[in-house]
C-alpha positions in Angstrom: 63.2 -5.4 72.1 64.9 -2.1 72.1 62.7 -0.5 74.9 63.7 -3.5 77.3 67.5 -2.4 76.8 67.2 0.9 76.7 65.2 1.0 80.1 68.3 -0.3 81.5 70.1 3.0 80.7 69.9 5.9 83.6 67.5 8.3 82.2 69.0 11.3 84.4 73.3 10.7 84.1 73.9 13.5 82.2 71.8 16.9 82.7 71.3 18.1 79.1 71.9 14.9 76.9 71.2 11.4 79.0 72.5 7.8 77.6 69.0 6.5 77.1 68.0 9.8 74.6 72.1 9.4 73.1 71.6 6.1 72.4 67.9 6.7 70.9 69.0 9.7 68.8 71.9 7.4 66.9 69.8 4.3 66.4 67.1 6.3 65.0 69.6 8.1 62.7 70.7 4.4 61.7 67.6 2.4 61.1 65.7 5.5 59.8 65.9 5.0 56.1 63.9 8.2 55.4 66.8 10.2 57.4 69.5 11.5 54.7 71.3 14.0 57.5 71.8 14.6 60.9 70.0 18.2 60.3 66.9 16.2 58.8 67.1 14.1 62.1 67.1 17.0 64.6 64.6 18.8 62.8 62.2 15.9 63.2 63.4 15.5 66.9 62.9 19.4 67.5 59.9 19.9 65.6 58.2 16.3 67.6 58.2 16.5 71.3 62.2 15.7 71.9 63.9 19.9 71.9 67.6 18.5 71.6 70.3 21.1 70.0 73.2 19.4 67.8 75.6 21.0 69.4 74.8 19.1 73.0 74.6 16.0 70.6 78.1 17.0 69.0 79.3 17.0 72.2 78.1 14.2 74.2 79.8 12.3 71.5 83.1 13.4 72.4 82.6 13.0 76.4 80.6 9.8 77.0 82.6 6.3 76.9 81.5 4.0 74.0 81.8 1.1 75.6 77.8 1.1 76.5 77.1 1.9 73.5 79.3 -1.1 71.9 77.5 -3.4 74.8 74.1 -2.6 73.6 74.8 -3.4 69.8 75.8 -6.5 70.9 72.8 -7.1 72.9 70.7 -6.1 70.4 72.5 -8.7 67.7 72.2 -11.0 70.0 68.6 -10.7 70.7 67.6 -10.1 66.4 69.6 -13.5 66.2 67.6 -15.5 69.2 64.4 -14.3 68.2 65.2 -15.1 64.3 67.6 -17.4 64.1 66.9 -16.9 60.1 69.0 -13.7 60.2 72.3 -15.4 60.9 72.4 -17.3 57.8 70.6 -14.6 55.3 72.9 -13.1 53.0 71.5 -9.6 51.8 73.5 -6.4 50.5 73.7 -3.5 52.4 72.4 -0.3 51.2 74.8 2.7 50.8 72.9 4.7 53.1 73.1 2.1 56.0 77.0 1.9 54.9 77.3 5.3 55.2 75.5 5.8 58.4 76.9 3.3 59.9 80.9 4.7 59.4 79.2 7.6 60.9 78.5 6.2 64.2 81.4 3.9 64.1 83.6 6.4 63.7 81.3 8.6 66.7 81.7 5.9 68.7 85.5 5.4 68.3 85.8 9.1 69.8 
């Protein structure tokens, strides 16, 4: 489900940071329960096969328009809802660390 949306992000926009690895790094971050910081999240991504520096991260962040980004939550949504049509009507808490990383992005996004 993810793959088919993110294929539809250019893979070559940006020269050091693209929309498709962007968008990849933050939804990792978020879903990843295992993930506690940003550092443990680039040194997973440096130490695999994906050499990304946080500063290019920290920057992209502040340059790209969030709009996309916003698009492609909503897709997603969508998509969890159509395939499961379950998960509209579940009522579950969230966790503090989804809370948390969550305000993270929001508030990465709203840059």
């Amino acid at each position: 489900m993810v793959k088919s949306i993110l294929q539809k992000l250019s893979p070559c926009d940006y020269p050091s940071l693209n929309k498709q690895l962007l968008f990849t790094i933050w939804l990792t971050y978020i879903l990843d329960h295992r993930l506690t910081s940003m550092r443990a999240l680039f040194y997973r991504l440096n130490h695999g096969s994906i050499p990304v520096a946080m500063s290019t991260f920290s920057k992209a962040n502040k340059t790209r328009n969030t709009q996309i980004f916003q698009q492609i939550f909503r897709q997603l949504a969508e998509e969890v809802k159509r395939q499961n049509s379950a998960v509209g009507r579940l009522s579950y808490p969230v966790y503090s660390t989804v809370r948390t990383k969550s305000a993270v992005l929001s508030g990465a996004l709203e840059l």
